[in-house]
VEXDREN-2710 file (C-alpha; in Angstrom, 1 decimal):
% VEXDREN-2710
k/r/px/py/pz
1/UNK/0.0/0.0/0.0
2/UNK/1.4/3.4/-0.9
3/UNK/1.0/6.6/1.4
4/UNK/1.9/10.2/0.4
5/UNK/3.3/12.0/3.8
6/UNK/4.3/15.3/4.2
7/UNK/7.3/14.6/6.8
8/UNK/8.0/17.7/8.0
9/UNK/5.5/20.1/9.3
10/UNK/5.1/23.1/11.8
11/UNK/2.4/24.4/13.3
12/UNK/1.4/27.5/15.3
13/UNK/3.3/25.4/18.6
14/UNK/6.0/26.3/16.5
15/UNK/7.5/30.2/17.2
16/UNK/8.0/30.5/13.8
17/UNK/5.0/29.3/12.4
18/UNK/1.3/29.8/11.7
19/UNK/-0.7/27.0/10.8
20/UNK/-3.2/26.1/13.2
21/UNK/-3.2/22.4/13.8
22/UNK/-6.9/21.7/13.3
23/UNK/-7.1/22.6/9.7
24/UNK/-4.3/20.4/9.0
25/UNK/-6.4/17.0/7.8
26/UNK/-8.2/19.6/5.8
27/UNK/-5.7/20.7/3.6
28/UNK/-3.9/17.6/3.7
29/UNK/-7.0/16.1/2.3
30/UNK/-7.7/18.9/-0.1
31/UNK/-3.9/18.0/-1.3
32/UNK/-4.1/14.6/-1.8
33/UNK/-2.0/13.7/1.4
34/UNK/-2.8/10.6/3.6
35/UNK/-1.2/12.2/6.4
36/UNK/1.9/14.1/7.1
37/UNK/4.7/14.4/10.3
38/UNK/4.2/17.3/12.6
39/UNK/7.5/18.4/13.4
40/UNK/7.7/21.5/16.0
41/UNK/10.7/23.1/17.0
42/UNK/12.7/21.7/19.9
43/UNK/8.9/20.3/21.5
44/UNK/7.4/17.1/20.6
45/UNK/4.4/16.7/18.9
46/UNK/1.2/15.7/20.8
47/UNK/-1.3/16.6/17.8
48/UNK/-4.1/13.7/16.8
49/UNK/-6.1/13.2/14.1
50/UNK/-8.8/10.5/13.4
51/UNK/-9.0/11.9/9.7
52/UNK/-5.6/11.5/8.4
53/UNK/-2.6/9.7/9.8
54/UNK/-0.1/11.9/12.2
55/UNK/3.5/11.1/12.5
56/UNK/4.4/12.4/15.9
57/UNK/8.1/14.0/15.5
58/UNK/10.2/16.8/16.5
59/UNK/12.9/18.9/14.9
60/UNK/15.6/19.2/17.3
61/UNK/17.8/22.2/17.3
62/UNK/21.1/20.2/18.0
63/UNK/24.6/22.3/18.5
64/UNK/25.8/21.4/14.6
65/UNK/22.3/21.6/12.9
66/UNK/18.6/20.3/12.9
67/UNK/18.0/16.5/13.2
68/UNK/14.1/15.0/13.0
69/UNK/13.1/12.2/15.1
70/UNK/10.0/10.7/13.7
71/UNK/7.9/8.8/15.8
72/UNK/8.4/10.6/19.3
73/UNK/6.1/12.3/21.7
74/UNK/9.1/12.6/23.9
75/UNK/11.4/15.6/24.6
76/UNK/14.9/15.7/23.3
77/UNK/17.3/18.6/25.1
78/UNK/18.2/21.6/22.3
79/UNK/21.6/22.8/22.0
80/UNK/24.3/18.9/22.4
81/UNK/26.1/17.9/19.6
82/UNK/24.5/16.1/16.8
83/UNK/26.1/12.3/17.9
84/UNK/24.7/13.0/21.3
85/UNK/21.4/14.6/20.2
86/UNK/21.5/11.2/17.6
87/UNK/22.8/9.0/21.0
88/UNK/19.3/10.2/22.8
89/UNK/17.3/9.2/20.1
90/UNK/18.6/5.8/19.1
91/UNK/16.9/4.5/22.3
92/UNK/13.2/5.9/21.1
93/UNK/13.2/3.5/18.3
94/UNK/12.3/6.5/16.2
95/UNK/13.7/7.1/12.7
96/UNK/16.5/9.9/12.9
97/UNK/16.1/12.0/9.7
98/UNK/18.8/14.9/8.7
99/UNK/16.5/17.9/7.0
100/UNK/17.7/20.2/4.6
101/UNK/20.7/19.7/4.1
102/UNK/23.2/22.1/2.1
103/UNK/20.1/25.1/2.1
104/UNK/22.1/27.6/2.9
105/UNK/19.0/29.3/5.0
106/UNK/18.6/26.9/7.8
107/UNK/21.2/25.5/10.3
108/UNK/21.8/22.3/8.4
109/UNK/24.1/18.9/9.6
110/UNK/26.6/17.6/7.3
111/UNK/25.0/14.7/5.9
112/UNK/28.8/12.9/5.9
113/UNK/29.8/14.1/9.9
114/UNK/27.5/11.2/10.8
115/UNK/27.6/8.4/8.9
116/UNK/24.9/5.4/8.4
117/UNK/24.2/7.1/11.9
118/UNK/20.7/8.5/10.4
119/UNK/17.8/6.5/8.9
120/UNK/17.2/9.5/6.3
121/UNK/18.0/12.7/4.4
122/UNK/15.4/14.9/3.4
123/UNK/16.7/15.4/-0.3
124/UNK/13.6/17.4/-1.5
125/UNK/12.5/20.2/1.1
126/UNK/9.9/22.5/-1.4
127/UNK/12.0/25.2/1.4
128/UNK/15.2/25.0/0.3
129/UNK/17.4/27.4/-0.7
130/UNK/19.4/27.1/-3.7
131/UNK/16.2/24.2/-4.2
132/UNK/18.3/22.3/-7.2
133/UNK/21.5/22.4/-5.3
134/UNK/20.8/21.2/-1.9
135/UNK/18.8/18.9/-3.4
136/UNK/21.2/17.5/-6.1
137/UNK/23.7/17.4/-3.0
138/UNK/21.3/16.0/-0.3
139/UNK/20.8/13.1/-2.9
140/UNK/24.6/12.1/-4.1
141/UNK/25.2/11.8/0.1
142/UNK/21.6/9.8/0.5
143/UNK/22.9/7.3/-2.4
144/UNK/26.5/7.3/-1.0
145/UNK/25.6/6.3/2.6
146/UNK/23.0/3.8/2.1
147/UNK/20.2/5.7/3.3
148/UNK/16.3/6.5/2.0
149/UNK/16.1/9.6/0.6
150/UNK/12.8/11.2/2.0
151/UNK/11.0/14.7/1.3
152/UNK/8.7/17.3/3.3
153/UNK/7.4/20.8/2.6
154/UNK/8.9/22.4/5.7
155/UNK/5.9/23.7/6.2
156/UNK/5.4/27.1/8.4
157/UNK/2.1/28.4/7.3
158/UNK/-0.7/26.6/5.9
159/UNK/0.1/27.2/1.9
160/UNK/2.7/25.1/1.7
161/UNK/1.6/21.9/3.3
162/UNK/1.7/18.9/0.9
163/UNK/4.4/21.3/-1.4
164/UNK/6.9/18.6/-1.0
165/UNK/6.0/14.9/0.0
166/UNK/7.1/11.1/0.2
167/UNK/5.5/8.1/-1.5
168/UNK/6.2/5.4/1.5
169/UNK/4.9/1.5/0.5
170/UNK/3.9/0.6/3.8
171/UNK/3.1/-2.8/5.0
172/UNK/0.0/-1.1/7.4
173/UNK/-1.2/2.7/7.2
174/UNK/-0.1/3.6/10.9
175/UNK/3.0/5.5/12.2
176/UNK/4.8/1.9/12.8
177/UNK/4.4/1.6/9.0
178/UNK/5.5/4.9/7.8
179/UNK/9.2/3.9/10.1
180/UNK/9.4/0.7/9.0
181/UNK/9.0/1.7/5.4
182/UNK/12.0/4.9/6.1
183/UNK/14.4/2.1/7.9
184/UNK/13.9/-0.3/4.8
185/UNK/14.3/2.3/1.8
186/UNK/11.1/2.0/0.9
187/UNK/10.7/6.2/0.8
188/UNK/10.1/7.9/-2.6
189/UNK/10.4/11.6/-2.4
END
């Protein structure tokens, strides 16, 4: 079964963003999106939704860059290096996903500095900045360390949602699926 996610979104939670939560499965049905991944800043995501499917996650401001932990309600500290940030995680049994890399607008973690250490790299972000560059880039180091390639709008206001998404085959559309089908490369962006 295919799903279309948008894995990376913000909402109002977020200080930077204005989308308020509840017209999320809204647009996200209006876009042809079977769910999508709310990913505030630095807080975990307790959003629900019985009329799409929500990937909990948080964007975590580590020291060298952002890192996304899909599939956590729980806190991660802002501010420790990315292998500690990535140390945290690794016990959650969330899937650790390195957004935007090489967009010269947003605190990015080279791709390379951590190794098969991630699950993902978010190759197209509809918010990046040169757009063809990073993504060109985000894809050569996706293919050279053995990792799925994965895509989300970056979404801070309600617009954008759905401008950028990933075509997971899941074995079950639920959140378990959606990770399972990132940990086994089976992510289209």
């Amino acid at each position: 079964m295919l799903l279309k996610i948008d894995l990376h979104v913000h909402t109002k939670r977020s200080q930077d963003a204005f989308t308020d939560p509840d017209i999320i499965p809204q647009i996200a049905k209006e876009r042809g999106l079977d769910g999508v991944a709310i990913t505030e800043h630095d807080m975990p995501s307790s959003y629900r939704s019985e009329e799409i499917l929500i990937v909990p996650g948080i964007e975590v401001s580590s020291r060298d860059g952002h890192i996304i932990a899909l599939g956590t309600r729980d806190a991660v500290p802002k501010g420790l290096s990315a292998d500690h940030t990535i140390e945290l995680l690794r016990g959650r049994n969330c899937v650790i996903v390195i957004p935007h890399p090489y967009d010269i607008s947003s605190p990015s973690v080279d791709p390379f500095r951590l190794g098969n250490s991630v699950d993902g790299i978010e190759t197209v972000n509809s918010a990046m900045i040169p757009f063809w560059l990073a993504k060109r880039k985000s894809e050569k180091a996706a293919k050279a360390l053995g990792v799925s390639m994965v895509a989300g709008s970056d979404s801070h206001i309600p617009s954008t949602i759905g401008d950028a998404y990933t075509s997971l085959d899941v074995s079950s559309p639920s959140v378990e699926g959606v990770l399972e089908s990132i940990r086994s490369g089976r992510a289209t962006p």
